[in-house]
VOBA-1610 file (N, C-alpha, C; in pm, whole numbers, padded with zeros to 5 digits, always signed):
BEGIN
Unk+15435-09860-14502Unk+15472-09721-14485Unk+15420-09638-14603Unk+15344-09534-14563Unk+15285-09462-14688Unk+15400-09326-14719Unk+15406-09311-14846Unk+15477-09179-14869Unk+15440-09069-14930Unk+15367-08935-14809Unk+15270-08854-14853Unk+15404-08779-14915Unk+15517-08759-14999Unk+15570-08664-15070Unk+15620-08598-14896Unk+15715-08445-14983Unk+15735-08349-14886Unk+15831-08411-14781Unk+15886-08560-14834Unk+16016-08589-14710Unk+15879-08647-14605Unk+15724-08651-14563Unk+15669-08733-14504Unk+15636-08893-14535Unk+15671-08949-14402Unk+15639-09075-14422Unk+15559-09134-14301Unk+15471-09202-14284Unk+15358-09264-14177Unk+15336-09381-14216Unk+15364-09457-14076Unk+15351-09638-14098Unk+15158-09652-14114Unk+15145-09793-14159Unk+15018-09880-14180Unk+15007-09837-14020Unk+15028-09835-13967Unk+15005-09877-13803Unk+14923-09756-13701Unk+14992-09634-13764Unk+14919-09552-13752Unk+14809-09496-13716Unk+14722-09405-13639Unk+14605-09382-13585Unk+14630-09217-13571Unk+14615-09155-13648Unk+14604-09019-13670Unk+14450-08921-13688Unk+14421-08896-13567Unk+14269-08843-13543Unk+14257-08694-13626Unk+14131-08617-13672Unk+14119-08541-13758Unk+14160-08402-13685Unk+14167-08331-13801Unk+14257-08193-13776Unk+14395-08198-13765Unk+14462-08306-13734Unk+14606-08321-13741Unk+14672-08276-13842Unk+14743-08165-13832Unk+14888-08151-13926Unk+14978-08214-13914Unk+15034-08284-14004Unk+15177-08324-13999Unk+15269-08231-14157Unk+15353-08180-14075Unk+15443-08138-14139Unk+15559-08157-14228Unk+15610-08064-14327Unk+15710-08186-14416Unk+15829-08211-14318Unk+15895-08315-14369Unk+16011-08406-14346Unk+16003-08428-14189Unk+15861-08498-14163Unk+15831-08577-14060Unk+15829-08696-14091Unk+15855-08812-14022Unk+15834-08934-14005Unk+15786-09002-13907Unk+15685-09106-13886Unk+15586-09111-13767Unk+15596-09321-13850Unk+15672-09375-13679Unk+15737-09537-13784Unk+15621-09612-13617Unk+15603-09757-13644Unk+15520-09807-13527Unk+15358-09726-13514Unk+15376-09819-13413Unk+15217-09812-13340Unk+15188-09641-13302Unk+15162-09554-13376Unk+15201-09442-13284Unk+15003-09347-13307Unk+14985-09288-13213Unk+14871-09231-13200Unk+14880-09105-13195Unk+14803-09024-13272Unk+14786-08856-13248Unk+14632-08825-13228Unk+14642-08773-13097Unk+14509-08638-13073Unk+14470-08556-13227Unk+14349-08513-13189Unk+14273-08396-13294Unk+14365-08292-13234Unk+14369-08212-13343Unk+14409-08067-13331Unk+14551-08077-13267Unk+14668-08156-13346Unk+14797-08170-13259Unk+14850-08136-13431Unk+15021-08113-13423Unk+15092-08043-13507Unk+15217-08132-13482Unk+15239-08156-13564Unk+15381-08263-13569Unk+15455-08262-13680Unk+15575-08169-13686Unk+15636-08113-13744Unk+15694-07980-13738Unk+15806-07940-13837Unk+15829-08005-13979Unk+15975-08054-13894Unk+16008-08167-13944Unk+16129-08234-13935Unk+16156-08315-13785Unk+16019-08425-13815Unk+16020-08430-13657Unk+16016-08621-13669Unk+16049-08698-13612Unk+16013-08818-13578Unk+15924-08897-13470Unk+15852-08944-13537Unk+15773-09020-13370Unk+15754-09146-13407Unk+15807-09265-13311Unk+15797-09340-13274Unk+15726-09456-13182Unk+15653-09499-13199Unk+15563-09573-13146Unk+15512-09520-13008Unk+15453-09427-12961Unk+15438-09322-12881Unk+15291-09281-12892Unk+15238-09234-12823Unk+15081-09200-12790Unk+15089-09053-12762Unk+15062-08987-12881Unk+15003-08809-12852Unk+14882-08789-12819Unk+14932-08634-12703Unk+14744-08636-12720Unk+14701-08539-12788Unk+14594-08471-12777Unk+14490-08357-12874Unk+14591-08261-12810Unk+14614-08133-12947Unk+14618-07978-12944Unk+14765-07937-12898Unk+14869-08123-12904Unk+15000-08043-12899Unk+15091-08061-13038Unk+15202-07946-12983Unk+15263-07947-13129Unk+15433-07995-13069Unk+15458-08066-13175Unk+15619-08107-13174Unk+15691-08052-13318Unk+15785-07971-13251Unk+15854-07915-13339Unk+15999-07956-13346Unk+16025-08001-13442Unk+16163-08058-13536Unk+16247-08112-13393Unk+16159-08247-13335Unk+16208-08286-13211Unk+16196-08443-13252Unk+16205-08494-13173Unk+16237-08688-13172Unk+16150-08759-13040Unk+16038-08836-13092Unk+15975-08876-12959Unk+15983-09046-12993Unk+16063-09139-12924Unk+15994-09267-12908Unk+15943-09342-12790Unk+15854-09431-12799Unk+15790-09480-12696Unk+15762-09433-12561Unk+15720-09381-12612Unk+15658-09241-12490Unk+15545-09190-12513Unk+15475-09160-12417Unk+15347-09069-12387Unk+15334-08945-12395Unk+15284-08885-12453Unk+15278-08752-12477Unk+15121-08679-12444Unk+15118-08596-12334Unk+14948-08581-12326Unk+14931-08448-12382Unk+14777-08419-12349Unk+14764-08304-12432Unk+14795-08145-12382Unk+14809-08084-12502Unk+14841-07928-12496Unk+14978-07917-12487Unk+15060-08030-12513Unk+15206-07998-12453Unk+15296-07928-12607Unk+15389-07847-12525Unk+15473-07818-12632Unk+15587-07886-12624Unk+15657-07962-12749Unk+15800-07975-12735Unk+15875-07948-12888Unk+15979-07870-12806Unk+16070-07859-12946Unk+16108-07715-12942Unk+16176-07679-13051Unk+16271-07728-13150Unk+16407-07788-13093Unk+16418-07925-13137Unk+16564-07985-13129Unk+16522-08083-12995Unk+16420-08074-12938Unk+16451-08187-12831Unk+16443-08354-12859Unk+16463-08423-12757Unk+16469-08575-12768Unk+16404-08642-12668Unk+16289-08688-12683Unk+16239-08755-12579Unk+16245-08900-12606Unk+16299-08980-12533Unk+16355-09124-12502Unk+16295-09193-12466Unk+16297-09335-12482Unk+16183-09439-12431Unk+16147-09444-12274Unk+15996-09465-12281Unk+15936-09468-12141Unk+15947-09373-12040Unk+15916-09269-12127Unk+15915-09107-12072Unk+15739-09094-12104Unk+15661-09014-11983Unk+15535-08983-12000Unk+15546-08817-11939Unk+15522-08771-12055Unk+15489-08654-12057Unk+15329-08584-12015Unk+15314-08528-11886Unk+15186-08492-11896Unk+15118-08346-11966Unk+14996-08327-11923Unk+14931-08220-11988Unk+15003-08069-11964Unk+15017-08027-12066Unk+15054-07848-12119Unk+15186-07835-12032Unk+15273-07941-12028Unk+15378-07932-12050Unk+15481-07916-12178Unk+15604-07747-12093Unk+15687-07734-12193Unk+15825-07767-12223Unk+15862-07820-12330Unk+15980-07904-12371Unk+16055-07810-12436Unk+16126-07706-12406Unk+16195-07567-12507Unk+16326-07657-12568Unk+16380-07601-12646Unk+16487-07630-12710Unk+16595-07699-12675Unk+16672-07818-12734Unk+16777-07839-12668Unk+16760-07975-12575Unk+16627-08000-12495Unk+16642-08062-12349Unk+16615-08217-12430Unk+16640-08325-12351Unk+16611-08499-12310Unk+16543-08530-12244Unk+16437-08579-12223Unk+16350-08684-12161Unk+16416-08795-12165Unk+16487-08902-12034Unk+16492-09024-12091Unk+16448-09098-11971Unk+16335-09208-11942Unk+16287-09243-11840Unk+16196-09224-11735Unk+16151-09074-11784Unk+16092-09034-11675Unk+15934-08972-11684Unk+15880-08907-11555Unk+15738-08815-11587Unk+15771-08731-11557Unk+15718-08606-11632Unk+15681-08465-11640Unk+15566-08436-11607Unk+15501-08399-11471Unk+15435-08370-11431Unk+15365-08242-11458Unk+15204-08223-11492Unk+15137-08158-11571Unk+15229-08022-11585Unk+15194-07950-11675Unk+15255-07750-11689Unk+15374-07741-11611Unk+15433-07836-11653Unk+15636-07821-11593Unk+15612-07785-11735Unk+15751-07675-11658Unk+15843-07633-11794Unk+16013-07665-11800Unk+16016-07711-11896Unk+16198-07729-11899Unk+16199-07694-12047Unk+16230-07571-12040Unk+16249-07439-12095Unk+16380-07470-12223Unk+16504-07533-12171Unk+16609-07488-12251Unk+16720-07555-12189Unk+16784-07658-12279Unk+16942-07687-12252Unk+16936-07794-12132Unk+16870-07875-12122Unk+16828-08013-11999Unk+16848-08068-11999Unk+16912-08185-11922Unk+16878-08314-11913Unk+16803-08379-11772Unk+16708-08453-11812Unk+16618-08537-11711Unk+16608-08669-11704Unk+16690-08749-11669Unk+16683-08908-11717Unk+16682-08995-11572Unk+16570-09072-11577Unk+16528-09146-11439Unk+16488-09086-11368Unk+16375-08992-11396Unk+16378-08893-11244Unk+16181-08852-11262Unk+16153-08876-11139Unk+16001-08840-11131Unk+15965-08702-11098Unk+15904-08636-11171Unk+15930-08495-11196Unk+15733-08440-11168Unk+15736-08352-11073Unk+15586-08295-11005Unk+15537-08201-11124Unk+15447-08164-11079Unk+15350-08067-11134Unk+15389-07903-11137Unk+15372-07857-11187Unk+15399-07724-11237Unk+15576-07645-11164Unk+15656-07737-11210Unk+15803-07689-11153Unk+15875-07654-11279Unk+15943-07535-11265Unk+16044-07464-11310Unk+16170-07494-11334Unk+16255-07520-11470Unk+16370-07594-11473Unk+16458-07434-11547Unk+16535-07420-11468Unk+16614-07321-11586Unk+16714-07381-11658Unk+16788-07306-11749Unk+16872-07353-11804Unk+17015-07370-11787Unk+16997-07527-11871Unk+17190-07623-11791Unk+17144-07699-11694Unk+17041-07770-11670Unk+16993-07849-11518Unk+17007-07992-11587Unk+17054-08024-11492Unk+17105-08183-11567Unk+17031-08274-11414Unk+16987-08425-11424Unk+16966-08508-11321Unk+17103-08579-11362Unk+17144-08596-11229Unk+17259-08661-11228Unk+17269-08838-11225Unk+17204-08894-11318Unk+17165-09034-11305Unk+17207-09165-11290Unk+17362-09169-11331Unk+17468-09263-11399Unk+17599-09235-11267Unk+17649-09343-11180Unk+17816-09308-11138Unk+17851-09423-11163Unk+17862-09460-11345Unk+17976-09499-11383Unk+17908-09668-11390Unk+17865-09713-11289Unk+17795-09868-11233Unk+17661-09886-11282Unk+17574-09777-11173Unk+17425-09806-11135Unk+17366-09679-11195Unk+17210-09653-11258Unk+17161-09557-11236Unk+17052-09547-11122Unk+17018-09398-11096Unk+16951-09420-10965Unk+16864-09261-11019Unk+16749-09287-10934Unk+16648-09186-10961Unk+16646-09049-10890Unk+16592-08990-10973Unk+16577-08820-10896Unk+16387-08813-10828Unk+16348-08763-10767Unk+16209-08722-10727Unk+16220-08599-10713Unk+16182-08499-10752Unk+16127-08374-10746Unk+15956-08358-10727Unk+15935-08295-10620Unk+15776-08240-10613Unk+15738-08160-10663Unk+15582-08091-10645Unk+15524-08024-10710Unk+15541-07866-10652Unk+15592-07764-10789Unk+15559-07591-10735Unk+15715-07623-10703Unk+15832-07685-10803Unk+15978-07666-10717Unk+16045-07560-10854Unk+16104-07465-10802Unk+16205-07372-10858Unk+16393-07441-10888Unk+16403-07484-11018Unk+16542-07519-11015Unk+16576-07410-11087Unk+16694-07355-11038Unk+16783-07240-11089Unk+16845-07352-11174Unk+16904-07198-11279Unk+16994-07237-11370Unk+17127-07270-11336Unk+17148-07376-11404Unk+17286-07495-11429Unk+17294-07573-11270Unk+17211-07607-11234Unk+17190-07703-11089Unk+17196-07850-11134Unk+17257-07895-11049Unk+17297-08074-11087Unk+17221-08166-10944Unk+17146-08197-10987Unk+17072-08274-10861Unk+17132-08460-10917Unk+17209-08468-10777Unk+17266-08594-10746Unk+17180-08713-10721Unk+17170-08768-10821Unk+17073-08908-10773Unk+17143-09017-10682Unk+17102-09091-10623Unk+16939-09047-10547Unk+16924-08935-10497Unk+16787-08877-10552Unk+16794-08758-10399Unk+16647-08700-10409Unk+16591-08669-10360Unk+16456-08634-10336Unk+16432-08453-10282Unk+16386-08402-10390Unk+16338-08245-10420Unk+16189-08229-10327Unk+16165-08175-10240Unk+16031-08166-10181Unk+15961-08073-10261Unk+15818-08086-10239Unk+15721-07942-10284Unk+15774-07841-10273Unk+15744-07759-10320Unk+15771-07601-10295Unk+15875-07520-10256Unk+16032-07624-10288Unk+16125-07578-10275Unk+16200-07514-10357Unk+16281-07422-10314Unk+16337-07342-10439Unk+16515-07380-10432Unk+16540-07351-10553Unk+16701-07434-10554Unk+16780-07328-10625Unk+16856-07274-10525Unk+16954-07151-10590Unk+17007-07235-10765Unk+17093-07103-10788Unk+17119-07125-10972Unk+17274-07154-10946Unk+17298-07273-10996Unk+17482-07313-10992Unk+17476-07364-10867Unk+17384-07470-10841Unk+17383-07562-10713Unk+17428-07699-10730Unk+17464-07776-10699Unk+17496-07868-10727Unk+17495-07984-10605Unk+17339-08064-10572Unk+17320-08146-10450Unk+17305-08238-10493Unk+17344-08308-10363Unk+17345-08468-10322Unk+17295-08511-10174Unk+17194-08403-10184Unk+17098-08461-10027Unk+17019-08401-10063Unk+16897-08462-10012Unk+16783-08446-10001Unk+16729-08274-09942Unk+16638-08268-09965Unk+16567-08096-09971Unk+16441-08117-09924Unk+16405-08080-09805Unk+16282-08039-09736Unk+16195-07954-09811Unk+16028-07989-09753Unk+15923-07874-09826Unk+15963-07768-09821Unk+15948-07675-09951Unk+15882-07497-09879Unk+16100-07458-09850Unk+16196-07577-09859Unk+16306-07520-09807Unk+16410-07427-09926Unk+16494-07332-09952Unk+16615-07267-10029Unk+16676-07329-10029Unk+16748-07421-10111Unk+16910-07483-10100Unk+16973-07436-10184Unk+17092-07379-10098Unk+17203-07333-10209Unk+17338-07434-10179Unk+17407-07490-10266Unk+17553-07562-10290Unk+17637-07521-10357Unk+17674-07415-10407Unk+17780-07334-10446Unk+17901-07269-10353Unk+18055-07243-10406Unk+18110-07175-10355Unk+18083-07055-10357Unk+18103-06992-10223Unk+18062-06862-10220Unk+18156-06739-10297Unk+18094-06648-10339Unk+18164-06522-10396Unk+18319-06471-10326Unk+18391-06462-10362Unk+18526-06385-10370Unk+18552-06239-10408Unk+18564-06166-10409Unk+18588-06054-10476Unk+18714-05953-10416Unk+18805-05937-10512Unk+18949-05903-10412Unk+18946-05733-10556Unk+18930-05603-10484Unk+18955-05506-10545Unk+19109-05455-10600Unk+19089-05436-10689Unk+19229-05387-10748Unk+19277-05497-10797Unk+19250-05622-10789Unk+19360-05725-10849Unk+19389-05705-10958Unk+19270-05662-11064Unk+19315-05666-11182Unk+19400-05613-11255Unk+19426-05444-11183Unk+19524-05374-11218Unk+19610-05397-11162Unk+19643-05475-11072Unk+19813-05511-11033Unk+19850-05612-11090Unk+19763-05712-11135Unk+19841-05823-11249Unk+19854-05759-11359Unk+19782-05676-11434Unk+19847-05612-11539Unk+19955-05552-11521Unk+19979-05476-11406Unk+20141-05422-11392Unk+20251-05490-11398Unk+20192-05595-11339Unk+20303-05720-11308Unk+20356-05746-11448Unk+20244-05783-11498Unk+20277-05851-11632Unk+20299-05755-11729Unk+20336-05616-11742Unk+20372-05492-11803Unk+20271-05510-11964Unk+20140-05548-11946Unk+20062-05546-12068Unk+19892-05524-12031Unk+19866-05451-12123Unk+19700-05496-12095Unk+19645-05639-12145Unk+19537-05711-12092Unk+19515-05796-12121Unk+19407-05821-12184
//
């Protein structure tokens, strides 16, 4: 293990191609490979993992995983063993990789979890989307296709299979399967009762 100062440290094992920055209070332990023109750092770990050229990881955690090129991840994420990340895919703040592919220019933006789940090409994750992977026994996988819209805070029930080009209302929460090109919404529907509010305050002789 060499110790370039600055809180950096990089194993013998190492294969770090030219133009690479690494940033302070990174650590890079195992077999691990970086692309030209990639940025890794500051405060970041990688683990025996394969980067490719021209991406940057910011103050995030990658082990044994694939990482291809142009991708962004970070600040604060965690990507978990035997996760392959493809090209100019984005990893925003907050989210987990554990198990799975990210299919090229997906974005999962903010606040995620994705674990066991085969994930398409250029789909939209908003934020709070969790794969539902674990009941307690067994885990079981998610499939999502390519061009799919997940609204924010949606819980897709594994098993369950996301088609192409489907869009998934925000605060959904499924456990069946979703046709191409189809809308699924799983939420309770809206309520709205006028005046309530000012008659429980009467009731209760206070503002609240």
């Amino acid at each position: 293990m060499k110790d370039l100062g600055n809180g950096i440290l990089i194993s013998e094992e190492a294969e770090i191609a030219k133009d690479v920055q690494i940033l302070p209070n990174t650590q890079i332990f195992g077999k691990v490979r970086i692309g030209s023109g990639s940025v890794i750092g500051p405060n970041s770990l990688i683990e025996d993992s394969d980067i490719g050229e021209g991406t940057r990881i910011n103050a995030s955690q990658v082990y044994q995983s694939k990482v291809g090129n142009n991708v962004r991840i970070g600040p604060f994420s965690h990507i978990r063993p035997n996760s392959d990340i493809r090209d100019g895919v984005k990893i925003g703040d907050f989210v987990e990789i554990k198990n799975s592919v990210i299919g090229e220019k997906t974005s999962v933006a903010h606040l995620t979890y994705i674990g066991d789940s085969d994930i398409g090409a250029r789909v939209n994750f908003g934020c709070g989307c969790v794969t539902v992977n674990y009941d307690g026994f067994n885990k079981y996988r998610t499939v999502v296709g390519d061009d799919v819209f997940v609204g924010c805070n949606t819980n897709l029930v594994a098993p369950i299979e996301v088609k192409s080009g489907s869009y998934i209302a925000a605060g959904s929460t499924l456990t069946k399967d979703v046709e191409e090109d189809a809308l699924a919404i799983a939420r309770a529907r809206q309520e709205v009762k006028p005046g309530w509010a000012a008659k429980f305050r009467k009731i209760k002789g206070k503002n609240l």
